[in-house]
C-alpha positions as CSV (number, residue, x, y, z in Angstrom):
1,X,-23.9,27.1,-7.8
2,X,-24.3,29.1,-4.3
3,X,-22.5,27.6,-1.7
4,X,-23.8,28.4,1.6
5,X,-22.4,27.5,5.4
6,X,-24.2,26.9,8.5
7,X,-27.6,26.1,8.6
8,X,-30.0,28.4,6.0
9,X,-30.9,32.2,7.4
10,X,-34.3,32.1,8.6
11,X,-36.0,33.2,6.5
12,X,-34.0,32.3,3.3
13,X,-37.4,34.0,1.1
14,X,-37.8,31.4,-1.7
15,X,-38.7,27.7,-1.3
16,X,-36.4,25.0,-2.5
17,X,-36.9,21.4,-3.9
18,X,-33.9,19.1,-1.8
19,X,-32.5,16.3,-0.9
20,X,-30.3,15.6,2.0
21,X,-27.5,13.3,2.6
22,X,-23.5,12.8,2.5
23,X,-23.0,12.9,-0.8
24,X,-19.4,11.3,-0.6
25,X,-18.4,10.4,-3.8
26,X,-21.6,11.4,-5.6
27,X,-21.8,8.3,-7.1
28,X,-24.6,6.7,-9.5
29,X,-27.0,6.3,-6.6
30,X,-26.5,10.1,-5.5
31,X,-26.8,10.9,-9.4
32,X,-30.3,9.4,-10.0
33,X,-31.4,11.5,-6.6
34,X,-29.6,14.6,-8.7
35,X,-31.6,13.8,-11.5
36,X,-34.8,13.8,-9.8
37,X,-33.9,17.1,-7.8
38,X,-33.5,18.6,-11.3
39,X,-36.3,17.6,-12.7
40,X,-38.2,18.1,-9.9
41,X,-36.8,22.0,-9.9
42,X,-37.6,22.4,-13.2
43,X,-41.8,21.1,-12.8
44,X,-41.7,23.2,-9.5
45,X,-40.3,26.2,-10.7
46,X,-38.0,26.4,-7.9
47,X,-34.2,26.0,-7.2
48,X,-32.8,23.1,-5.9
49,X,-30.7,22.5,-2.6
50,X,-28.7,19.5,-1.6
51,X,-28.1,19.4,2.4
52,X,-25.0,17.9,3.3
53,X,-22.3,17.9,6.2
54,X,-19.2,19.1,7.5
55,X,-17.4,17.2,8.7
56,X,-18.9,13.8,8.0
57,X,-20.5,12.6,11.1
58,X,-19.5,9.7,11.6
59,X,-15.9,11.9,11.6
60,X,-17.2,14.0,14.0
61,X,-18.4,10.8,16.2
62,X,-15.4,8.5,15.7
63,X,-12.5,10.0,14.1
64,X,-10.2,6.7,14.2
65,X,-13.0,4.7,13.0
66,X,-14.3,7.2,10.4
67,X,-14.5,5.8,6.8
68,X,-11.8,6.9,4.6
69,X,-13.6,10.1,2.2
70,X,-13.7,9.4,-1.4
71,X,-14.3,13.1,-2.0
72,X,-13.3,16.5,-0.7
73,X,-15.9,19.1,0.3
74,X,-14.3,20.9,-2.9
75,X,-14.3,17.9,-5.3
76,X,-18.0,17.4,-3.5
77,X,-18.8,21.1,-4.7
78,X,-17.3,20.5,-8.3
79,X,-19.5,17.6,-8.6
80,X,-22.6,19.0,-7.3
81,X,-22.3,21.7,-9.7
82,X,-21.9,19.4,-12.6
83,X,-25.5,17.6,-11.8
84,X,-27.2,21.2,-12.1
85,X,-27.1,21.9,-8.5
86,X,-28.6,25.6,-7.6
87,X,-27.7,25.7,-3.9
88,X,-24.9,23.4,-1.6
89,X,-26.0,24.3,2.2
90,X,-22.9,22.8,4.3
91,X,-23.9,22.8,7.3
92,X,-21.3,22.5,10.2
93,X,-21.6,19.1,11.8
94,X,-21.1,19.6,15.2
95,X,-22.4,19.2,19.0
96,X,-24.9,21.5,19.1
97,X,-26.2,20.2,15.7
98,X,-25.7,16.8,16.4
99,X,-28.8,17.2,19.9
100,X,-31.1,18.9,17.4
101,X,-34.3,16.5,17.4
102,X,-35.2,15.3,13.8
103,X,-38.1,17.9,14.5
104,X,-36.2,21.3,15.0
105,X,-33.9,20.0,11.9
106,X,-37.3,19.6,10.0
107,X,-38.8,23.1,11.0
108,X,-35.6,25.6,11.0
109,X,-33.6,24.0,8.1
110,X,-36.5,22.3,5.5
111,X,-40.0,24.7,7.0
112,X,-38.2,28.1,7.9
113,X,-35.1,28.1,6.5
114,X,-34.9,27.1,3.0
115,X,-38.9,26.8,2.6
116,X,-39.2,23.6,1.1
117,X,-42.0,22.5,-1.8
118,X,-40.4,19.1,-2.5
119,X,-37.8,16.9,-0.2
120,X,-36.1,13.6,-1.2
121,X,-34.0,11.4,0.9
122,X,-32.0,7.7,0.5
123,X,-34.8,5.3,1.6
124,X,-31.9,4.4,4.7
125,X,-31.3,7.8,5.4
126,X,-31.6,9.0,8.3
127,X,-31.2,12.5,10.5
128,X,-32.2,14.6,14.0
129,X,-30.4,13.4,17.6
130,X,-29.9,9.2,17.7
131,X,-31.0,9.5,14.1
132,X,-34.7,9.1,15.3
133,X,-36.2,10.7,11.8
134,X,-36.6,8.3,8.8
135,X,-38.6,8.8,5.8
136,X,-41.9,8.0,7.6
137,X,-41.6,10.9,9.9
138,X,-40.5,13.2,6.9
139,X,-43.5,12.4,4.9
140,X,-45.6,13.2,8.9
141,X,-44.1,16.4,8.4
142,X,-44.8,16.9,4.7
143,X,-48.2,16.6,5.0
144,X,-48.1,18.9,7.9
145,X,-45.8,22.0,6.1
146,X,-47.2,21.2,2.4
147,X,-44.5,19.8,1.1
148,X,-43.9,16.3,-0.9
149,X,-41.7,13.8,0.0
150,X,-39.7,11.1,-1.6
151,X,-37.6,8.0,-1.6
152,X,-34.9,7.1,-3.2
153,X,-34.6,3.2,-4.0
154,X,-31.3,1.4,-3.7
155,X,-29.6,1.2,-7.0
156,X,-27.7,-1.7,-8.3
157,X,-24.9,-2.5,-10.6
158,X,-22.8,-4.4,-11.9
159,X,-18.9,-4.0,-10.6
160,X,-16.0,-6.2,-12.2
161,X,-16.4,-9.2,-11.0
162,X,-19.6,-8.4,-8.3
163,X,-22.3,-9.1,-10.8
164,X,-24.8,-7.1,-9.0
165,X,-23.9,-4.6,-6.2
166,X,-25.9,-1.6,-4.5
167,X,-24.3,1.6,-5.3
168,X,-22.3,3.0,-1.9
169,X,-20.0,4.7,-0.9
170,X,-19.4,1.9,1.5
171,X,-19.0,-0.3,-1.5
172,X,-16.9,2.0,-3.3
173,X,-14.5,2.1,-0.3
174,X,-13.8,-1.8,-0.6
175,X,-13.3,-1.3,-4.6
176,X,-11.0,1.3,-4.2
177,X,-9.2,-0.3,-0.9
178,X,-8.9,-3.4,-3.0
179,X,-7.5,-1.7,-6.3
180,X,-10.5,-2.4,-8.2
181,X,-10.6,1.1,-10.3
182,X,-12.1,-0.2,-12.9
183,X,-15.1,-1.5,-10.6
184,X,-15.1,2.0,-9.0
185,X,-15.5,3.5,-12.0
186,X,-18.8,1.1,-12.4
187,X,-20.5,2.7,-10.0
188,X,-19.4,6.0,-10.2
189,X,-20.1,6.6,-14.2
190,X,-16.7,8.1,-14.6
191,X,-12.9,6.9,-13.3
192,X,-12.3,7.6,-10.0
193,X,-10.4,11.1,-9.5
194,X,-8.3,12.9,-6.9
195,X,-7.7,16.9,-7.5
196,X,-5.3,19.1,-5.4
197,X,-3.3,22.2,-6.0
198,X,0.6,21.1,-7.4
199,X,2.6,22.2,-4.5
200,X,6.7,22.0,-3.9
201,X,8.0,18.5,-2.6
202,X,11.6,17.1,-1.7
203,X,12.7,16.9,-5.6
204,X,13.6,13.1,-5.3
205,X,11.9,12.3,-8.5
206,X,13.6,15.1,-10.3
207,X,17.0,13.5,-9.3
208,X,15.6,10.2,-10.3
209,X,15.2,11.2,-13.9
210,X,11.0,11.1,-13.2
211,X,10.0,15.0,-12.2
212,X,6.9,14.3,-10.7
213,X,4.1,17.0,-9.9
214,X,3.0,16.5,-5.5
215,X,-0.4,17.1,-5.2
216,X,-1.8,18.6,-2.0
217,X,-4.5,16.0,-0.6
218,X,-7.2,17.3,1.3
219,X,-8.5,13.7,2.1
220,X,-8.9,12.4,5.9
221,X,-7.3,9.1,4.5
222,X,-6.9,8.7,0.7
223,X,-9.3,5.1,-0.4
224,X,-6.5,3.9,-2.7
225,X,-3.1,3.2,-2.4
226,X,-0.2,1.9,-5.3
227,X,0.7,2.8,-8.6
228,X,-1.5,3.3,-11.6
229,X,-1.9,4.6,-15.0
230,X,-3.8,8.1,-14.6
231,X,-4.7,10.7,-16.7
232,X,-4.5,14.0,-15.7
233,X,-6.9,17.2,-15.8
234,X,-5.6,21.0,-15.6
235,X,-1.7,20.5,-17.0
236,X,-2.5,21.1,-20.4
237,X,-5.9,21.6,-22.7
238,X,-6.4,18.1,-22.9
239,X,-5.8,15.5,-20.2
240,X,-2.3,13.9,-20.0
241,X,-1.1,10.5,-20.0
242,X,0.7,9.6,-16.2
243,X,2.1,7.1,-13.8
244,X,1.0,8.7,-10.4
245,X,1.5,7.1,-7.1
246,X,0.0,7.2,-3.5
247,X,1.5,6.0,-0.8
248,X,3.9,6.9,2.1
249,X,7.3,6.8,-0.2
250,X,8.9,3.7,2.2
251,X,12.6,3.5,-0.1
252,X,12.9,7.4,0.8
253,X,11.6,8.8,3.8
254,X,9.7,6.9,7.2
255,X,7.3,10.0,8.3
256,X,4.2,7.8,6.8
257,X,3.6,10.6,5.5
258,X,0.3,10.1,2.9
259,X,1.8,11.6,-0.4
260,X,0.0,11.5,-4.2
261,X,2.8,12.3,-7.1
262,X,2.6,12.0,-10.7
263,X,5.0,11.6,-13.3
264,X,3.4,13.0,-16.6
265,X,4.6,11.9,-20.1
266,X,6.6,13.7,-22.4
267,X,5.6,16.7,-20.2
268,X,7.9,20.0,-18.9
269,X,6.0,22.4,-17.7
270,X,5.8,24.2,-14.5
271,X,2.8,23.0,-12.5
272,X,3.3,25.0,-9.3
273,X,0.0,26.4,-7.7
274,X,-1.9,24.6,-10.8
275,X,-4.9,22.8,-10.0
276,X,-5.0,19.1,-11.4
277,X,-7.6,16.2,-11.3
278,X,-5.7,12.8,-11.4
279,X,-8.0,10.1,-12.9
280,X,-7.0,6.7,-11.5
281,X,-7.7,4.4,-14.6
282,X,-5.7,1.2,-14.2
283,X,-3.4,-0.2,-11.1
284,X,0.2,-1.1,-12.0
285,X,1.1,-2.4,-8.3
286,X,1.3,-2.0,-4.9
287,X,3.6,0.1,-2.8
288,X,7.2,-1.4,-1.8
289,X,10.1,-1.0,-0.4
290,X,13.7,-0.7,-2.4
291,X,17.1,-1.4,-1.3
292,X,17.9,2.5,-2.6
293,X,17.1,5.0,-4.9
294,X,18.8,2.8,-8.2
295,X,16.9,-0.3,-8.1
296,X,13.7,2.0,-7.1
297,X,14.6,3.9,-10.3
298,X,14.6,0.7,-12.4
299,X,11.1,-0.2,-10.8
300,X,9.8,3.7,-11.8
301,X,11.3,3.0,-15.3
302,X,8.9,-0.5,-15.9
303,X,5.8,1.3,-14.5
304,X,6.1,3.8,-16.7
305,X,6.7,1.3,-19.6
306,X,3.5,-0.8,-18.3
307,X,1.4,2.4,-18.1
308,X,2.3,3.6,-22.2
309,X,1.6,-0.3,-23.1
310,X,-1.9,0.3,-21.4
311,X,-2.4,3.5,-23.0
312,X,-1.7,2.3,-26.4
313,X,-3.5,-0.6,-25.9
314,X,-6.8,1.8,-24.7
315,X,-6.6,4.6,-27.9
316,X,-6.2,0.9,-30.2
């Protein structure tokens, strides 16, 4: 996949099929617009583009009051590419881009710049300054420039105990926030998944008898917090059995500090500068507070015991 910032050099000099939106979490909903973008590119003989944004805007609007991201632009990138994704355009969310009417977005990004045959959108999305385009005014256009345009219907599923839900990222938020992986992983199609380069911490868990690998987060807030059983991607050819937690560490430091460690089983390698997905599959608990590092210890010792009786139970 070509990853490409800014908005699309004018002219790019082949015409796209896209779609246009966030694409935080790429979760079933953005999968079945994915799936028509492919098959779309494939009946059009053209590549496909997805549009998305950097920063998030309603980060760039309301930092405090931003959603928490359940995706990196990397792990956003990684999961593009998975869906058959020709071209990522990121283009830089910002002042400037924020006045541009939804027609100058319409002309220099979809007409000029990437020369689009065939667009489709959310049927709630929305772009330009005060978010005045909708899907009516992009099919206006469509039938203006010559090129098709389509909705995207809400999808719905089933998440643990929500018998029907529509597939958001709004809704995944609450899952996640709740410690409801297992409903995450509903409307996702896969478990819900955190990857960051292994970088040096303050040892503790080493001391503790539990080495644990700290995984640099690139997250504006993480969605999740606790302990859970994880597996993990990168440490080895397949994925290993973990406890991982993330959380701000209360029994051994008071920065607040966001941190995301985990302890992998029966595992001694050295993990420094590796890259490694952790696959939230199952939560143990919540964050809390010991009297000191022994009785903290002890609680590290039963997770871990919890987490290999889930893991046995899951291959049975």
């Amino acid at each position: 996949m070509l990853v490409h910032r800014g908005l699309p050099a004018h002219p790019v000099g082949v015409g796209h099929v896209v779609t246009i939106g966030n694409f935080d979490g790429v979760h079933l909903g953005h999968q079945a617009i994915l799936r028509e973008l492919d098959a779309a590119s494939r009946r059009h003989g053209a590549p496909s583009c997805v549009v998305t944004f950097e920063p998030h805007p309603r980060e760039f609007f309301s930092p405090r009051a931003a959603p928490t991201r359940l995706t990196s632009l990397r792990e956003k990138c990684e999961l593009l590419q998975q869906h058959h994704v020709a071209r990522a355009q990121i283009v830089r969310f910002n002042r400037a881009f924020s006045e541009l009417s939804a027609d100058a977005f319409i002309d220099g990004v979809l007409v000029r710049g990437l020369g689009a045959r065939w667009v489709m959108i959310g049927e709630d999305f929305r772009f330009g300054s005060k978010r005045a385009g909708d899907f009516a005014h992009l099919q206006k256009a469509g039938r203006a420039h010559g090129f098709e345009v389509h909705a995207m219907p809400t999808v719905e599923r089933s998440a643990g105990d929500r018998p029907a839900v529509r597939v958001s990222s709004s809704t995944l938020r609450e899952l996640l926030a709740a410690g409801d992986v297992c409903g995450a992983q509903a409307l996702l199609g896969r478990p819900y998944s955190i990857s960051g380069r292994v970088i040096h911490g303050d040892k503790i868990g080493r001391t503790l008898g539990f080495p644990t690998a700290n995984i640099q987060l690139r997250h504006n807030r993480p969605p999740l917090t606790g302990i859970y059983a994880v597996t993990i991607e990168g440490a080895d050819a397949a994925p290993r059995e973990a406890v991982a937690s993330m959380g701000v560490r209360p029994t051994v430091t008071g920065s607040g500090e966001m941190r995301l460690e985990a302890y992998i089983f029966d595992f001694s390698a050295d993990l420094y500068g590796r890259h490694l997905r952790v696959n939230f599959l199952r939560k143990l608990r919540d964050e809390a507070k010991y009297a000191g590092l022994e009785p903290l210890k002890r609680q590290i010792a039963l997770d871990c015991e919890e987490a290999r009786a889930f893991f046995h139970a899951r291959r049975a």
